[in-house]
C-alpha positions as CSV (number, residue, x, y, z in Angstrom):
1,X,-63.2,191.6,155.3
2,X,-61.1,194.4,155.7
3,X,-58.6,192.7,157.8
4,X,-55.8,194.4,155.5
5,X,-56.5,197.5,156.6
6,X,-54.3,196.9,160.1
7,X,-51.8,196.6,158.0
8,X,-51.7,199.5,156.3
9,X,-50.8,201.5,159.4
10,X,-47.4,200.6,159.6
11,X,-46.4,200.5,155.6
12,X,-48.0,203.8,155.9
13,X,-45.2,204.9,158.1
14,X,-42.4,203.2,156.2
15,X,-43.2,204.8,153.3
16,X,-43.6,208.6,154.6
17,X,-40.3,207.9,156.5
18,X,-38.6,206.5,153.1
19,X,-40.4,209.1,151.4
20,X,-39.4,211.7,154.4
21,X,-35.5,210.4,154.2
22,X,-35.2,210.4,150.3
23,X,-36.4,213.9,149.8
24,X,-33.1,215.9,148.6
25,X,-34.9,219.6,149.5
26,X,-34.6,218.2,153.3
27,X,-31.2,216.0,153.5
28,X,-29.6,217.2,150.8
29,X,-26.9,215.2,148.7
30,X,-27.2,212.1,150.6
31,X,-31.1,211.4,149.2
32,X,-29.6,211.8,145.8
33,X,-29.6,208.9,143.8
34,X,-26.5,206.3,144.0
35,X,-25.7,207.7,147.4
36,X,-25.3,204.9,149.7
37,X,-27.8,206.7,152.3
38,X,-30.4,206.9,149.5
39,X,-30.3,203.3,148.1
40,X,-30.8,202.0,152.0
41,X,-34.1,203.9,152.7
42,X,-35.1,203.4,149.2
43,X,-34.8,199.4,149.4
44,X,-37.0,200.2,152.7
45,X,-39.3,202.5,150.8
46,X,-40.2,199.9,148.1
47,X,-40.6,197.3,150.4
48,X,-43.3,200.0,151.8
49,X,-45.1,200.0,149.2
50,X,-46.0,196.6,148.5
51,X,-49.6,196.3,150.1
52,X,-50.5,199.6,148.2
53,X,-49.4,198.3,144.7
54,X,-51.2,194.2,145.3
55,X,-54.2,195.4,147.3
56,X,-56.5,193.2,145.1
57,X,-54.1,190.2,145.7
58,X,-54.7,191.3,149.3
59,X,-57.9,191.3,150.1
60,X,-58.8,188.4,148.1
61,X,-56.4,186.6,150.3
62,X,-58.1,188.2,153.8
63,X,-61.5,187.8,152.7
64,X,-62.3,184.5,153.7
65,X,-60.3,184.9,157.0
66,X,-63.9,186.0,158.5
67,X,-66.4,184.7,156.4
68,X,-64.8,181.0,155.7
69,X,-66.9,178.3,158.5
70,X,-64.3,176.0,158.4
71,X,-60.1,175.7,157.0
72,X,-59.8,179.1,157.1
73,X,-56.3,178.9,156.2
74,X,-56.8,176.5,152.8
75,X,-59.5,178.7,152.1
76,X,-57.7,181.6,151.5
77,X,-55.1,179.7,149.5
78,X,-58.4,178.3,147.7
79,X,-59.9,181.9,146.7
80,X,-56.3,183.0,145.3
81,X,-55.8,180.3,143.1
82,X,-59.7,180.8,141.9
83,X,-58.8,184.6,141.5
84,X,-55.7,183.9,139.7
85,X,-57.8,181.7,137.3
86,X,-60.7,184.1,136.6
87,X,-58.2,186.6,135.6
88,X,-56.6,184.4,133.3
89,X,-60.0,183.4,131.7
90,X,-60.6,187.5,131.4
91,X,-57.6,188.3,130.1
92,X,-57.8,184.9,127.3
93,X,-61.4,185.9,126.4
94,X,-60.3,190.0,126.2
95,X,-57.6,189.1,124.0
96,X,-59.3,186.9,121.3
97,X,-62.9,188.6,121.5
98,X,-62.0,192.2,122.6
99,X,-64.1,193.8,120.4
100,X,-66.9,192.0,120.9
101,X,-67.1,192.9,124.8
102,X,-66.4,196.6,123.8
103,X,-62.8,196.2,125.0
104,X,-59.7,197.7,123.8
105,X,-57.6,194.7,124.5
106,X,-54.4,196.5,122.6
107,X,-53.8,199.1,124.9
108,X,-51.6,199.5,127.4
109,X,-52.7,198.6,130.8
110,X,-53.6,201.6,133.0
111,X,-55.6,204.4,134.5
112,X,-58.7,205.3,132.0
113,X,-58.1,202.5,130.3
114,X,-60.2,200.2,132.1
115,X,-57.5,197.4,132.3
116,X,-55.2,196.4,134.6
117,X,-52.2,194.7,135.6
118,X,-52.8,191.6,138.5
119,X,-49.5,189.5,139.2
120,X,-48.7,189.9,135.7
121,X,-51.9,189.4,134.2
122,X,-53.5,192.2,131.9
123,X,-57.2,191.7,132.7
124,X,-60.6,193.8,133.3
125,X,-59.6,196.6,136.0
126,X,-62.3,195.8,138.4
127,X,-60.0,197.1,141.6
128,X,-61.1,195.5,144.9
129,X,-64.7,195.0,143.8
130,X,-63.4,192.4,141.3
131,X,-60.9,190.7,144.2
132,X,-64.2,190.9,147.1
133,X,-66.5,189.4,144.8
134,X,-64.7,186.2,143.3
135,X,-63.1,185.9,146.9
136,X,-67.3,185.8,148.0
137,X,-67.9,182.7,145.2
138,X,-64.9,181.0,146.4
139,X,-65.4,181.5,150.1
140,X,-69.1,180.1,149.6
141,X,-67.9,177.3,147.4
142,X,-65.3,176.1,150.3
143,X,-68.3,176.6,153.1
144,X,-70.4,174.4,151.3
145,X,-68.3,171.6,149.2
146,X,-65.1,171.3,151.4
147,X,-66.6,168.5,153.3
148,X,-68.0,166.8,151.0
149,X,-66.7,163.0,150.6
150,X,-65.8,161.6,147.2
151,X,-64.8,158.0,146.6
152,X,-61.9,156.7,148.0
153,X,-60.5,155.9,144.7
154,X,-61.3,159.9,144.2
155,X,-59.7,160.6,147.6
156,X,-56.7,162.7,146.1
157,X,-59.5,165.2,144.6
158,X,-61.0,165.8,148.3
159,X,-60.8,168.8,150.7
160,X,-59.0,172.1,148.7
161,X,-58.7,170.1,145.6
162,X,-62.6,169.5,144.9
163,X,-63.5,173.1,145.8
164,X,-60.6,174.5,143.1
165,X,-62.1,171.9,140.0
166,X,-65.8,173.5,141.0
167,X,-64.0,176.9,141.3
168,X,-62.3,176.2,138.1
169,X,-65.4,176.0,136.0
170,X,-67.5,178.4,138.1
171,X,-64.8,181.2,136.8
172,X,-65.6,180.3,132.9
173,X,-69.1,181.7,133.0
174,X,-68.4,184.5,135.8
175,X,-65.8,185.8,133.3
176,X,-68.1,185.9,130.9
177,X,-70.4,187.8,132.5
178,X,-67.6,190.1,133.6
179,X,-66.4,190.7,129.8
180,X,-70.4,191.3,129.3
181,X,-70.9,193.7,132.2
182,X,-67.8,195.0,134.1
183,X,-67.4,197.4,131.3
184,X,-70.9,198.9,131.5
185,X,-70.5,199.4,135.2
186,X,-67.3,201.0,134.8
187,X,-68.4,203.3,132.5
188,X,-71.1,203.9,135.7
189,X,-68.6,204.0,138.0
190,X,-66.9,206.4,135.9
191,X,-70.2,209.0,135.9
192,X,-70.9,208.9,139.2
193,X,-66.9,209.8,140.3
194,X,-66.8,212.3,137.5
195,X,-69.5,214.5,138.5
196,X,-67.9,214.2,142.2
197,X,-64.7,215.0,140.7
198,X,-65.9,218.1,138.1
199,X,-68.8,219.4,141.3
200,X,-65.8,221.4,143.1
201,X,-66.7,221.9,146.6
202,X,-70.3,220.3,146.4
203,X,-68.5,217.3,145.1
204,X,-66.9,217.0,148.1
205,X,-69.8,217.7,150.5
206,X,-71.2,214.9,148.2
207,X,-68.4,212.0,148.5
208,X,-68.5,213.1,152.0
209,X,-72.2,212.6,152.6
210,X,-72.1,208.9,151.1
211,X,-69.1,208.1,153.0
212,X,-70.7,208.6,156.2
213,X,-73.8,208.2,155.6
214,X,-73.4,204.3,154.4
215,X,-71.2,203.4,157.7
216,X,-73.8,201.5,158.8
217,X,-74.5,199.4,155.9
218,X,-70.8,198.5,155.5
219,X,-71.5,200.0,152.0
220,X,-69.3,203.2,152.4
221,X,-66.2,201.0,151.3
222,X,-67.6,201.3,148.0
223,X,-67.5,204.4,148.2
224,X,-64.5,205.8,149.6
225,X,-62.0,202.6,147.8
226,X,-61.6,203.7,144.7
227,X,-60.8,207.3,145.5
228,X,-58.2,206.7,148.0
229,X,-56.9,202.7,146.9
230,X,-58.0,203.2,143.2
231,X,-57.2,205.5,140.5
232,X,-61.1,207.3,140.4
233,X,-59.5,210.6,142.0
234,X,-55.7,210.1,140.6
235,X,-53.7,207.3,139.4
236,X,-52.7,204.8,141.9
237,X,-54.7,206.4,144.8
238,X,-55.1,209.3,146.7
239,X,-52.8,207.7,149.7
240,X,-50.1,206.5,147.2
241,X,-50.2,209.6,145.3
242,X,-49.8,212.0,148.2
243,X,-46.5,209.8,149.2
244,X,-45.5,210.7,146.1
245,X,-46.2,214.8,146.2
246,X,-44.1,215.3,150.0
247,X,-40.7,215.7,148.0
248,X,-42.5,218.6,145.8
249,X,-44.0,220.0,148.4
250,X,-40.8,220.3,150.7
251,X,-39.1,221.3,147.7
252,X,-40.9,224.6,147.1
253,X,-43.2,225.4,150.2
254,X,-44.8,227.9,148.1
255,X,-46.6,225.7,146.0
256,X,-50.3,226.0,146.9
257,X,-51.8,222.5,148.1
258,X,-55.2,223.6,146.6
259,X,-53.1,223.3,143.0
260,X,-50.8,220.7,144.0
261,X,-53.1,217.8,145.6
262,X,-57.1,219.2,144.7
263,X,-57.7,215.3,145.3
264,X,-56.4,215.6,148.6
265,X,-59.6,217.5,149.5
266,X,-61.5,213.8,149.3
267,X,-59.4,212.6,152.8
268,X,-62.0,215.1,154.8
269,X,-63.7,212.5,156.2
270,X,-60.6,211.9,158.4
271,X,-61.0,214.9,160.1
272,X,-63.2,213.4,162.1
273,X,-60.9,210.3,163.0
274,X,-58.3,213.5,164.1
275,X,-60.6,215.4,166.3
276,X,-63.8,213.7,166.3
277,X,-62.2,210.6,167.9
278,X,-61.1,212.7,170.1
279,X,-64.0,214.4,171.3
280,X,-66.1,211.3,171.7
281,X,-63.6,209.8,174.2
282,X,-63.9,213.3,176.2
283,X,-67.2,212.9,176.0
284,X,-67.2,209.5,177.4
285,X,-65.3,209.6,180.2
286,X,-66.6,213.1,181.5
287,X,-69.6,211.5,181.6
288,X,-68.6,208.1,183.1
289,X,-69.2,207.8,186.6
290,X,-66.3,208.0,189.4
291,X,-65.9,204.9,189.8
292,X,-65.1,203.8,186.2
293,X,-63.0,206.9,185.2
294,X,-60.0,205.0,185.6
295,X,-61.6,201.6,183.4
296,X,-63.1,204.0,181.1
297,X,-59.5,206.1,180.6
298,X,-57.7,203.1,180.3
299,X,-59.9,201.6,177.5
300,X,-60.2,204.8,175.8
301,X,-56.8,206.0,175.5
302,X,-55.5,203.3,172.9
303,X,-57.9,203.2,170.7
304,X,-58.5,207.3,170.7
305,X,-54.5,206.7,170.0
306,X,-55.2,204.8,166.9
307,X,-58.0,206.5,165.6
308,X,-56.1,210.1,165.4
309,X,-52.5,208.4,164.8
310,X,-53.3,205.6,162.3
311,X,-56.6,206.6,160.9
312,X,-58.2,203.3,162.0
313,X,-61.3,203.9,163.8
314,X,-63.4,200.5,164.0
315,X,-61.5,199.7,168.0
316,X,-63.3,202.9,168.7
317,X,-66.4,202.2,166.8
318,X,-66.3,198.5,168.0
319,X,-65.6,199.1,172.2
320,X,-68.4,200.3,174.7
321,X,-67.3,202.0,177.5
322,X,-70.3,201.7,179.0
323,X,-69.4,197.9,179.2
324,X,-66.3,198.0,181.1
325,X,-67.7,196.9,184.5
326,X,-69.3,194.1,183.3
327,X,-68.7,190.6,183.1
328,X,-66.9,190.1,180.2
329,X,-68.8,187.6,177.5
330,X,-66.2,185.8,175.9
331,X,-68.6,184.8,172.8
332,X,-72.0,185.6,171.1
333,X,-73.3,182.6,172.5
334,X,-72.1,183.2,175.9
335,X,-73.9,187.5,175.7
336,X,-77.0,185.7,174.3
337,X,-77.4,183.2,177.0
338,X,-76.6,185.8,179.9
339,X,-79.6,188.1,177.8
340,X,-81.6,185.6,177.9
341,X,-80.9,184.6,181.4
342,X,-81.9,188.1,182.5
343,X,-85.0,188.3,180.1
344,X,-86.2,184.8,182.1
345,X,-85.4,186.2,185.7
346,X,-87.2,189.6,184.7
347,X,-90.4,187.8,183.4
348,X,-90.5,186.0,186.6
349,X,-90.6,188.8,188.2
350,X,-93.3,190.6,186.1
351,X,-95.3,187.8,186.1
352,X,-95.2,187.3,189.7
353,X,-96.5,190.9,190.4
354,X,-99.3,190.4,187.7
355,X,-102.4,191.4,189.0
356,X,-104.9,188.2,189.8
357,X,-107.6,189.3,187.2
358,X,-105.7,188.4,184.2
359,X,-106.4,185.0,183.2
360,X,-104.9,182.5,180.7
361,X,-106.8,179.9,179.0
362,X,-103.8,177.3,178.7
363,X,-103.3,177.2,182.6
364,X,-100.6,175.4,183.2
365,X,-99.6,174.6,179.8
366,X,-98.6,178.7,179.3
367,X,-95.1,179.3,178.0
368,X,-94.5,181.1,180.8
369,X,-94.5,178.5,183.1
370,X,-96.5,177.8,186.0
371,X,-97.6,181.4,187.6
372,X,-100.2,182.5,189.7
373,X,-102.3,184.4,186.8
374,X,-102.9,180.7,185.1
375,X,-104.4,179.3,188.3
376,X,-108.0,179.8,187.6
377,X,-108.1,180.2,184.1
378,X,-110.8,181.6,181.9
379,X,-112.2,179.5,178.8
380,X,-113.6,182.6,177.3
381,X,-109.8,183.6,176.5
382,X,-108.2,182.4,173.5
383,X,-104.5,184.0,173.8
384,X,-102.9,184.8,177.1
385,X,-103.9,187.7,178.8
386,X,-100.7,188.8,180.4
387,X,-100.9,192.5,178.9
388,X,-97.2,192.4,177.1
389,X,-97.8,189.4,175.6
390,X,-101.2,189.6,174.7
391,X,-101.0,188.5,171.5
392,X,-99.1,185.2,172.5
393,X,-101.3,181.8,170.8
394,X,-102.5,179.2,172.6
395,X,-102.6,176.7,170.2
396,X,-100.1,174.0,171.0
């Protein structure tokens, strides 16, 4: 799902070098604007910030990248042109029956205004969410109709076409419900990150509480999105709006950053990616044995790299050391049969050394196969009497 996120690495770095190289407190006359140094790096700076300004776009786009079965490729042109179409229906709907919804359809899209601007459509600001969730519907849609065979004098509705006319009048009533609801859940939304924002401190220990707290669920996305891709903490995002600040701040080092950037306080949960990273790789290869130190190194050192460089964590989250000296299993099904391999070999074994006593009423016809224990077996016994497994049926 969050396959955009690798690339936000490198327009990371083109826009703090633009930013870096068009800041006239450091070179001077040549970043002021209409010099021919500043119009380069600026050309290269805009260009820098183009995932930043379409992330919605975006991740529509990625999402079914992972989660489509089949065609990934026309699925992802699939979910745009659904997205694209729901946003049009929400911005038609907003603009005749505004009122209705609770919806100030006459102001100007924006921060606090609960609108927004997609590929030049003013429609309900529903960030990311908004992009995830219609991407999910089309995604599903695709998995489920793509294949499906029409007539052949219907043959030039098949394949992409089909799963856009279903997608097409899906979106009526999920706009609807997005007129009815979005706005209630903004003004949620809206709660929850205000108290967060107006807590000081204990705001912070808060955000940075759920944040972590929800990695395993996947959930912490919501949490941490719309501070730092969204305009929750400050318009455009905290990352876009700290690309912003660097020319202030180089201009006058004695502004405070506490009064400069207070939102910046929110990116503490990448201190851990900084030094945490880092101490969990220690940790790993002191503790590796000798013989895969040089294994464990090499598989650590990249992905520490990226973690405290980049900010991207999941190669580190994602890779067991422990693994490195053995076999590789090229895919789930491959790991699962070489579990299940062992699991069989080891139960042999078990069984093998069972003691005699035990007895099984299905003899033979055990699912553990033929074993010594199932020889003489006792009719008093309704389940197998192998002690892990007592609990095992012996009904056919």
């Amino acid at each position: 799902m969050y396959t955009p996120a690798i690339l936000f690495a490198f327009s990371g770095i083109v826009v703090g070098l633009g930013t870096l190289f068009t800041t006239e407190a450091i070179f001077g006359e040549m970043a002021a604007a209409g010099h021919l140094w500043f119009d380069c790096w600026n050309v290269l700076l805009q260009g820098g910030w183009t995932l930043f300004n379409q992330m919605p776009l975006l991740f529509c786009v990625a999402l079914p990248i992972s989660l489509a079965n089949k065609q990934n490729a026309r699925c992802c042109m699939e979910a745009l042109a659904i997205y694209l179409t729901f946003n049009y229906f929400v911005s038609t709907i907003l603009g005749q029956w505004g009122p209705v919804f609770g919806v100030d359809y006459s102001v100007e899209a924006g921060s606090g205004t609960g609108l927004a601007t997609i590929a030049s459509i003013k429609t309900l600001d529903m960030g990311i969410m908004g992009a995830l969730i219609i991407s999910g519907i089309a995604t599903m849609l695709h998995n489920k109709f793509f294949d499906t065979e029409l007539p052949e004098w219907l043959g030039v509705f098949s394949g992409s076409v089909f799963i856009y006319m279903i997608g097409f009048f899906v979106m009526v009533p999920v706009a609807l419900i997005a007129c009815l609801v979005w706005p209630h859940v903004q003004a949620a939304i809206s709660a929850f990150q205000g108290f967060i924002l107006s807590a000081g401190t204990f705001g912070v220990g808060v955000f940075a509480f759920f944040e972590r707290v929800l990695i395993p669920t996947g959930l912490h996305h919501f949490i941490y999105t719309p501070f730092y891709y969204d305009n929750a903490a400050v318009n455009g995002g905290i990352f876009a709006a700290w690309a912003n600040i660097l020319p202030q701040l180089a201009a006058d080092p004695s502004i405070a950053l506490k009064d400069a950037a207070p939102w910046a306080a929110y990116t503490c949960p990448g201190w851990t990616k900084v030094f945490g990273s880092l101490g969990v790789a220690i940790a790993f290869y002191m503790t590796a044995k000798p013989e895969r130190k040089q294994r464990v190194k090499a598989l650590l050192i990249p992905v520490t790299l990226t973690a405290m460089l980049c900010g991207i964590v999941s190669p580190s989250r994602l890779t067991s050391p422990s693994c490195s000296s053995r076999p590789a299993c090229s895919s789930s099904t491959a790991c699962s049969e070489r579990l299940a391999a062992w699991l069989k070999t080891s139960l042999a074994s078990w069984v093998s050394s069972t003691a005699a006593s035990s007895r099984c009423s299905r003899g033979t016809g055990c699912p553990f196969g033929p074993h010594t224990v199932c020889s003489t077996p006792s009719p008093s016994l309704s389940v197998c009497a192998l002690p892990l497994f007592g609990l095992w049926s012996s009904v056919s």
